[in-house]
N, C-alpha and C positions, 0 to 999 in steps of 0.2 A: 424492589428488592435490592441490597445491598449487600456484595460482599464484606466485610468486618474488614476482615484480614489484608484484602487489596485496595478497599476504596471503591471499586468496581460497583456500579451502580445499575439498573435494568431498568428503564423505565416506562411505563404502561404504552399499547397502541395509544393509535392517534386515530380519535372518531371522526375529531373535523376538519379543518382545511387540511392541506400538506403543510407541510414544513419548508419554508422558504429558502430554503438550501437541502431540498433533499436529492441526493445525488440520483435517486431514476430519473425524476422527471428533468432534472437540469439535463442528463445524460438520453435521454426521449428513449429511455427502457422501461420496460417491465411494468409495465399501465395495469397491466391484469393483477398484480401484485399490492399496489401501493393505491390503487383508485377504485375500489369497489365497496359495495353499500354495505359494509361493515368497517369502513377505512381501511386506514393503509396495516398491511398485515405482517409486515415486518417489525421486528424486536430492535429499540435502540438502546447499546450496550456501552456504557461511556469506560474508559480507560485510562486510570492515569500515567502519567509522563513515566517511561520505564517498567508500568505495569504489566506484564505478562499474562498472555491465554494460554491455554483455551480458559475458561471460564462458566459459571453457573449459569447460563442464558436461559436454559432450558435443554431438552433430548434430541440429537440427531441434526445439529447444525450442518447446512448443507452448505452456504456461501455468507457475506454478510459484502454491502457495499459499505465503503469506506466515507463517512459522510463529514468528518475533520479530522484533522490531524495524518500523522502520516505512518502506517505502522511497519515492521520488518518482518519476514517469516526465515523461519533458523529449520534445520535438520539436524539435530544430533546425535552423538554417538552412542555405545556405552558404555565412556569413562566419560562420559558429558560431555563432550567438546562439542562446539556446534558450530556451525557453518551458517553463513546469511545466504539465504537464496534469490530474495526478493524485497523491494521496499514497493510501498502501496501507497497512494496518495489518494486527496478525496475526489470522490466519483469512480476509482476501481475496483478492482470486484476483486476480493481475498477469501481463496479457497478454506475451508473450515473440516474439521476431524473429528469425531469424537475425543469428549477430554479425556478418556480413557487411555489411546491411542500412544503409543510412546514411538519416539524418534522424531512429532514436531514439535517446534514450540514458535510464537509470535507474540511481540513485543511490542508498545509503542513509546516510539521517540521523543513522543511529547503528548500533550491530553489530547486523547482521540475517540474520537463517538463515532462507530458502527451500528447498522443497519441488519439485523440479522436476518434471515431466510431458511428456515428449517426443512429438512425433508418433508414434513407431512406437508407444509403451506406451500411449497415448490410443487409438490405432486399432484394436489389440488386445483393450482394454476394451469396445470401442465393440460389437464384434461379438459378443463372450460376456454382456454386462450391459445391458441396457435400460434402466435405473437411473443409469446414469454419465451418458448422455444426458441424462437428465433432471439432474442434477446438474450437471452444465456450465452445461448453460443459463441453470440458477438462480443459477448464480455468475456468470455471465455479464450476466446481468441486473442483479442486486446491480452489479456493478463499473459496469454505464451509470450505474445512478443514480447514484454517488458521481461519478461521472465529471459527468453534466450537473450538480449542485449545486456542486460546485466552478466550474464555470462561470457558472453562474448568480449564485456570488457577482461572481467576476471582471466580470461586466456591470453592477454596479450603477452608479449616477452617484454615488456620492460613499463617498469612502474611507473614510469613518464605516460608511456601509452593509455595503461589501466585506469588512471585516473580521467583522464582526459577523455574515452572510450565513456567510461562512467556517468560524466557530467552530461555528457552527449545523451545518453539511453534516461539518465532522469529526467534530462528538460524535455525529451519526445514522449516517454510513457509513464511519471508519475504518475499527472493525472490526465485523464483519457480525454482525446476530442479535443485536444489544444496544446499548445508549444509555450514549455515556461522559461523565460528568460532569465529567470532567479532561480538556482536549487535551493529549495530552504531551508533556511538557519537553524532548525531543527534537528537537519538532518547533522550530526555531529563528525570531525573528522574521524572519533574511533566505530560511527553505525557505516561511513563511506570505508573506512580500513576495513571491516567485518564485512562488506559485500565482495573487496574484490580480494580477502586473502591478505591485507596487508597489513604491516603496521603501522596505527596511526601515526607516528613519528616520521615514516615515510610519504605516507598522507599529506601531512602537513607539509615538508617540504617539495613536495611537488607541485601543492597549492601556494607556496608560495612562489615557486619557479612560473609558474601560470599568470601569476596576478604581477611580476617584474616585467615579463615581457609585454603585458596588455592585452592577455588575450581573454583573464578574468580580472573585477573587480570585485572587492567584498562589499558590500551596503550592507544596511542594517537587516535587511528580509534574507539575507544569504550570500549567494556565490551568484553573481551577475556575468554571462558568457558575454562577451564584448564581442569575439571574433570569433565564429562560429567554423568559417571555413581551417582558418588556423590550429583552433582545438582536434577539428577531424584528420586535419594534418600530421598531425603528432602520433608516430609508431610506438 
């Protein structure tokens, strides 16, 4: 199935092998989900660059793991204004709403394919695998902390700080179970202005204040932290 209107595409399970980047088993979750003798029982929902959910998946979306691209979750108002809470990288686990549901919205920053996880196929798992449990949780957990350190940049008193605070919480909790040396280029300076409250204009020049002293370089993949202790340094 294809949305018309967004481009958004749904594409059937998968009876046979896994998929060679599917972020459970890279990530050694949710086996009772993705490897049982009906294959893997998650919904993969592709999205293009800037395209926004929730989306047609299907009823009662519970979670979806992130399996490329990197997407943002927003809170809005109601005069619309919206607030970024969270950026998601692949292999993390992005909480999901009914599309009904009004005050969230999520977007991705560039073309990104999700995994989805409905209530009834969670519920299902939940009672045959004691193991899925346990893997929720743990993804669950994983997505707080990325969750509170992006926060926690967002609070700092000085936009030198926030930025810097920022780069830090992306290269530990993008993506889960590994330390990225590059924030990626995807990630744009007005979706990094949109997480901590600032504007890109200020973004940019802090990013460039960063990359004069050497403590980031830009490459072609993104923002390359050079000096890791020096970034944390920075109030």
């Amino acid at each position: 199935m294809v949305d018309r209107g967004r481009g958004i595409g749904v594409l059937p399970r998968q009876s046979g092998p896994l998929c060679p980047d599917c972020p459970a088993t890279l990530g050694g979750v949710l086996s009772g989900i993705v490897q049982t003798s009906s294959g893997c029982l998650l919904r993969c929902v592709s999205i293009p660059a800037h395209g926004v959910l929730p989306v047609r998946w299907g009823r009662n979306p519970e979670f979806a793991l992130v399996r490329r691209g990197i997407v943002v979750r927003q809170r809005v108002d109601a005069s619309g204004g919206a607030t970024a809470v969270d950026a998601v990288g692949p292999g993390g686990l992005l909480p999901l709403r009914d599309p009904g549901e009004r005050g969230a919205s999520t977007y991705a920053v560039a073309d990104a394919l999700l995994c989805v996880c409905t209530a009834r196929t969670l519920n299902a798992a939940l009672e045959s695998s004691t193991g899925v449990a346990r893997d929720v949780i743990r993804l669950q957990a994983l997505a707080l902390d990325r969750v509170e350190r992006i926060a926690d940049a967002r609070g700092r008193k000085t936009a030198a700080g926030r930025v810097a605070a920022l780069l830090g919480a992306l290269s530990d909790t993008l993506s889960p179970h590994r330390q990225l040396d590059v924030v990626p280029a995807g990630l744009r300076q007005r979706d990094l202005g949109a997480l901590l409250a600032l504007r890109h204009e200020s973004v940019c020049r802090e990013l460039g204040r960063l990359e004069r002293s050497g403590t980031t370089t830009r490459v072609a993949e993104g923002i390359r932290i050079v000096d890791r202790a020096r970034l944390e340094a920075i109030a």
